[in-house]
Every structure is written in structure tokens, then in C-alpha cells.
C-alpha positions as CSV (number, residue, x, y, z in Angstrom):
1,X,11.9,-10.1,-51.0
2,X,14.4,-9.1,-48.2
3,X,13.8,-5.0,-49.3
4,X,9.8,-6.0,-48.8
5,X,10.5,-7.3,-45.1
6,X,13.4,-5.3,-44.0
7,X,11.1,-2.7,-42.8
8,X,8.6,-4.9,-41.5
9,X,11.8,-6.6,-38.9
10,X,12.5,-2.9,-37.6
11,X,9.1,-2.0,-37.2
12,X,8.7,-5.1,-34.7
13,X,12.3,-4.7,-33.6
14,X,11.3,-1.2,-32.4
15,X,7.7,-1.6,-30.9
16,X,9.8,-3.9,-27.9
17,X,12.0,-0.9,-27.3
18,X,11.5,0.5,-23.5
19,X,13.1,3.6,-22.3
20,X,13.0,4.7,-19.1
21,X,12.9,7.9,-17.2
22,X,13.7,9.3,-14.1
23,X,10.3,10.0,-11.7
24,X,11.6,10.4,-8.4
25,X,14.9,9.3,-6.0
26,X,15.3,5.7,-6.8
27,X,11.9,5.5,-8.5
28,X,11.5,5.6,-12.7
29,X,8.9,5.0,-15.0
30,X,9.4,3.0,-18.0
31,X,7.8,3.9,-21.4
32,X,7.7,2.7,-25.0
33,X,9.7,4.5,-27.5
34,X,7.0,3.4,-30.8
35,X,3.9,3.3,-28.2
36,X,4.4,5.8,-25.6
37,X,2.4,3.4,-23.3
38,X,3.7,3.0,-20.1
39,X,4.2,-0.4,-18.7
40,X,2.2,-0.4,-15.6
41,X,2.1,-3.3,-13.0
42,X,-1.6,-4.2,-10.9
43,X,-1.1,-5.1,-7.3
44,X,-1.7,-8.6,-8.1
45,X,1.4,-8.3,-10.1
46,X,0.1,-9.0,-13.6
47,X,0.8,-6.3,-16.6
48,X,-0.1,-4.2,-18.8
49,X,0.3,-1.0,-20.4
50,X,-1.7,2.2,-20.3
51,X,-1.6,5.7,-21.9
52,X,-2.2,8.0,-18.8
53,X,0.4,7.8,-15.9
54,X,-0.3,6.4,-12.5
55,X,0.9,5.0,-9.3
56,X,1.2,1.4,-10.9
57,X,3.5,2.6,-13.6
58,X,6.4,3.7,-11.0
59,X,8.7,1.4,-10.0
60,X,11.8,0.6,-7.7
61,X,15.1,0.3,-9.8
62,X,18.2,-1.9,-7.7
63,X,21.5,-2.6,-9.5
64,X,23.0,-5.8,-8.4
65,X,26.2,-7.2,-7.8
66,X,26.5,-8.8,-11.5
67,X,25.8,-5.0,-13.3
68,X,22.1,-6.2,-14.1
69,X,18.8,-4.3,-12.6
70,X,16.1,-5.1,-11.1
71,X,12.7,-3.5,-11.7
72,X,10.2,-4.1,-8.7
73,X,7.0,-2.9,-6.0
74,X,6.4,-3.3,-2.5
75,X,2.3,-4.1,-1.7
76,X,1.3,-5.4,1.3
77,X,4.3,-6.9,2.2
78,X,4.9,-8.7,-0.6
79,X,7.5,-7.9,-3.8
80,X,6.5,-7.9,-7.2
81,X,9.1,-7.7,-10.2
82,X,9.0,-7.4,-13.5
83,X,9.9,-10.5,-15.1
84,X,9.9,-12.4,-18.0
85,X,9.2,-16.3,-18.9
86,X,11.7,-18.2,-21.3
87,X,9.6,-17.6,-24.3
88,X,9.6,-13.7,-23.4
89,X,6.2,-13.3,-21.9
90,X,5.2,-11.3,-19.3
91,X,5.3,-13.8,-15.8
92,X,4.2,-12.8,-12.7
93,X,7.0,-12.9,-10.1
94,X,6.0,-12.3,-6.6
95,X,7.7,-12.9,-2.9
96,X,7.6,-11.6,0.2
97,X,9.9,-9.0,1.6
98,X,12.5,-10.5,3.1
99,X,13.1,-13.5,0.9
100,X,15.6,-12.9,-1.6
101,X,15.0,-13.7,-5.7
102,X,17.4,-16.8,-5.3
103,X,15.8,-19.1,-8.1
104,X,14.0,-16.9,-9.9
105,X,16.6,-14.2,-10.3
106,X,16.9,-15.1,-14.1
107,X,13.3,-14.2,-15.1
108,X,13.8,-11.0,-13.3
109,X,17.3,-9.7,-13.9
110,X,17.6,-7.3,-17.1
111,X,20.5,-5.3,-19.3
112,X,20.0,-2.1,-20.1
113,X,22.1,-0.7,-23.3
114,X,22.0,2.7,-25.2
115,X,19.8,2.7,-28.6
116,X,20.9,4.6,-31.2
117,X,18.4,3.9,-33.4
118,X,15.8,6.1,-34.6
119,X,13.2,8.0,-32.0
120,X,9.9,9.0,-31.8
121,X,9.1,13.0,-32.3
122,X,5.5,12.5,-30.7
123,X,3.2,9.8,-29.5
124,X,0.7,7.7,-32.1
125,X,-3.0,8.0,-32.1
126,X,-4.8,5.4,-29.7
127,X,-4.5,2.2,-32.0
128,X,-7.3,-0.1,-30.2
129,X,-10.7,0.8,-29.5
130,X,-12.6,-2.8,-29.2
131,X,-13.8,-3.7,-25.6
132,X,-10.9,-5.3,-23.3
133,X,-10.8,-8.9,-22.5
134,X,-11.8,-9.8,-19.0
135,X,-8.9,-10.8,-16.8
136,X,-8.2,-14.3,-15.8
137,X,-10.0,-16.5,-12.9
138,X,-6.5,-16.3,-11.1
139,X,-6.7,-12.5,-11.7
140,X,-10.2,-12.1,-10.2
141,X,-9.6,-14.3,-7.4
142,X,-6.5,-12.3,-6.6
143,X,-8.9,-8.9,-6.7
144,X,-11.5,-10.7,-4.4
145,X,-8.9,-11.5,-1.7
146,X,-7.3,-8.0,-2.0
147,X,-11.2,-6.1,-1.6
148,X,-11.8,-8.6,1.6
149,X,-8.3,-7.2,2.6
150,X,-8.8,-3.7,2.6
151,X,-12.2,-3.9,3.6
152,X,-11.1,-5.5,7.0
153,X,-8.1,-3.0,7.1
154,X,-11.2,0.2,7.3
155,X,-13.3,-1.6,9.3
156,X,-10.2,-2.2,11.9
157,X,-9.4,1.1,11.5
158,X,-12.7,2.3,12.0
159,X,-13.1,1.0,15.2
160,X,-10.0,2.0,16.4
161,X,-10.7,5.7,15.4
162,X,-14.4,5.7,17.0
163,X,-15.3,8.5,19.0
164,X,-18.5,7.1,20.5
165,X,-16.4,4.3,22.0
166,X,-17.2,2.9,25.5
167,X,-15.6,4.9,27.8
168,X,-12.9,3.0,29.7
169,X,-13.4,3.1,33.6
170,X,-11.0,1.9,36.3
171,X,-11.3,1.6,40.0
172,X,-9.1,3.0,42.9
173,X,-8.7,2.3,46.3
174,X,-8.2,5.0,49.0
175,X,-7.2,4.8,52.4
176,X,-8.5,6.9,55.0
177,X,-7.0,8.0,58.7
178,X,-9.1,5.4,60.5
179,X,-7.7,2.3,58.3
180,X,-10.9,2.2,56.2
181,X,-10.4,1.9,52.5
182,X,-13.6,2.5,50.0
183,X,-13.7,1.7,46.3
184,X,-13.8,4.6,43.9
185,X,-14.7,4.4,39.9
186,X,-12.8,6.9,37.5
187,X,-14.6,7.9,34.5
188,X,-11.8,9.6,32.2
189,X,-13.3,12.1,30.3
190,X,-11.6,15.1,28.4
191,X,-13.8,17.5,29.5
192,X,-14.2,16.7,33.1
193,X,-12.2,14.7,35.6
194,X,-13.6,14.5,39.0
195,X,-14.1,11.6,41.3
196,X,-16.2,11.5,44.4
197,X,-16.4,8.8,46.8
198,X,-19.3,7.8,49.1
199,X,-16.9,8.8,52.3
200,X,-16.8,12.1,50.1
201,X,-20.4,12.4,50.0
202,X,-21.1,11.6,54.3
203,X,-18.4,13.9,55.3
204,X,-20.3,16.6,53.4
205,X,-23.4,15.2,54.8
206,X,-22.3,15.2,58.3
207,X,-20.3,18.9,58.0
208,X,-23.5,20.2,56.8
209,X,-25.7,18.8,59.4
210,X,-23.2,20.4,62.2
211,X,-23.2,23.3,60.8
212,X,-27.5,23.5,60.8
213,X,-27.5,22.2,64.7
214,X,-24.9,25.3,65.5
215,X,-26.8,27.5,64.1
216,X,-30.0,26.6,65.3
């Protein structure tokens, strides 16, 4: 009986391995060694692993004071780190920015040691092909309110980057040699800048009719 499950309690022993591997400065991705799934993190901060490689799968690695690490995101201004309940399964652990873990640094602190176990030459064919479950309500909800966010964010930006904006137009005053001031309105335009007043206009007027009568 204990040859029978000896292989089956290092088969399950080493399907929780996780290795990691360096992606960029201060950045890492973390793997499985029986799997080769990477564990990959939404922006809600729920989990879950995946064969290809992308942006969710890269994370932030900090070593704290106590020689543990930290694994962890930055989204819209909140922190999301991988973390772990007390019976081992996956919790979602997310605060903002500045607030440190205090609390809830023992779901999220981890030890890292060296396996000297047996490796993997190359990855397993894909295991599961039946239809993924749909996520939870708390999961959608969290997906609704994170559409509506970025959806506001273009449309802000939008606006902000419109060309066919309303042309901003400000008034200045001038003062003249016989104390009179007139109202002038700017219109600021890339192409062409030029301002003409109605005092503008009558002294051309008047200059023009002069210069008929002296001729005539």
C-alpha cells in the first residue's frame, strides 16, 4: 500500500511547485514546474493560470525586512498581491497605494527555497478542454465598474484632445492718445493672429477719405 501511493504524494507534491523567472528589472514571472502555466493575476485581482504569456502574468517582487517577498500589481491606484487564505486558497488581497499590508501581511508574505527535486524537460499537452466556468457575481460586478471606468477615462480624454473645440476668445482693452479706450476681441488661431478694432477701421476710413478730397 505505501509503494502504491508514494508516487501518487509526489505527483501532487510537485504540481504546487512554482518557479520563477526573471522578466525585467524588478519584474518576474512565475511558472509551474509540472504545468508550465503561468499564474496570471486579472485587474480585479482574482487568479488564475494561463498557457500563453501576458501583461497579467508579470509581477512586482519586494523583499521585506523579515527575509520574506512579496509578489504584487499596481492598477488604478490600487495594490493587488498574491495571497493565500488559511486553508491555502487563492484570496484576493487588494489596497490602495499608500496603505501598507499591516494586517494582512500574513496571507501575502511568502518563502522561497531551492528544489532539488526532479524537473520538467518540456511542457504537457493542454490537459482541459471543457468550457470554462463563468466567473463570480463579485467578479462581474468588479468588470462592470472597471468598463464604466475606462469608458469615462476615453471619453474625458476625448474631449480634452478635440480639435473642433470652441475656440477660446478673450477681450482687450486699448488706450488711445485722446483718453478713449475701445474693447477689442482676440480670436487665437494657429494660422492667423490679427486683431482689428473699430478705431482701426475709422482711422482707415477717415485716411482714405482725405486722401480722395486731395486728390480731387
Amino acid at each position: 500500500m505505501a509503494q502504491s501511493t508514494a508516487p501518487q504524494i509526489t505527483t501532487a507534491f510537485t504540481v504546487t511547485i512554482l518557479q520563477r523567472a526573471t522578466y525585467n528589472a524588478g519584474l518576474l514571472t512565475i511558472q509551474g514546474v509540472s504545468t508550465c502555466l503561468y499564474l496570471c493575476m486579472d485587474a480585479c485581482g482574482f487568479q488564475y493560470a494561463h498557457k500563453d504569456l501576458s501583461d497579467d502574468c508579470v509581477f512586482e517582487e519586494h523583499i521585506e525586512e523579515n527575509n520574506y517577498n512579496t509578489y504584487s500589481r499596481k492598477r488604478n491606484g490600487k495594490k493587488t498581491f498574491l495571497a493565500l487564505d488559511n486553508r491555502g486558497r487563492a484570496r484576493r488581497t487588494q489596497i490602495p497605494v499608500s496603505r501598507p499590508l499591516g494586517n494582512l501581511s500574513p496571507y501575502a508574505l511568502s518563502l522561497t527555497r531551492r528544489w532539488d527535486g526532479p524537473k520538467q524537460t518540456h511542457c504537457p499537452p493542454r490537459r482541459h478542454r471543457g468550457k470554462l466556468k463563468r466567473p463570480p457575481p463579485r467578479h462581474r460586478n468588479c468588470h462592470i465598474r472597471l468598463q464604466k471606468a475606462n469608458l469615462r477615462h476615453k471619453r474625458k480624454h476625448k474631449k480634452a484632445n478635440n480639435p473642433k473645440k470652441k475656440q477660446r476668445r478673450t477681450k482687450m482693452r486699448r488706450k488711445h492718445e485722446n483718453g478713449t479706450t475701445t474693447t477689442t476681441e482676440v480670436t487665437w488661431d494657429e494660422s492667423t493672429m490679427s486683431t482689428m478694432s473699430t478705431t482701426d477701421v475709422e482711422f482707415f476710413r477717415s485716411a482714405t477719405a482725405q486722401e480722395a478730397v486731395g486728390r480731387a
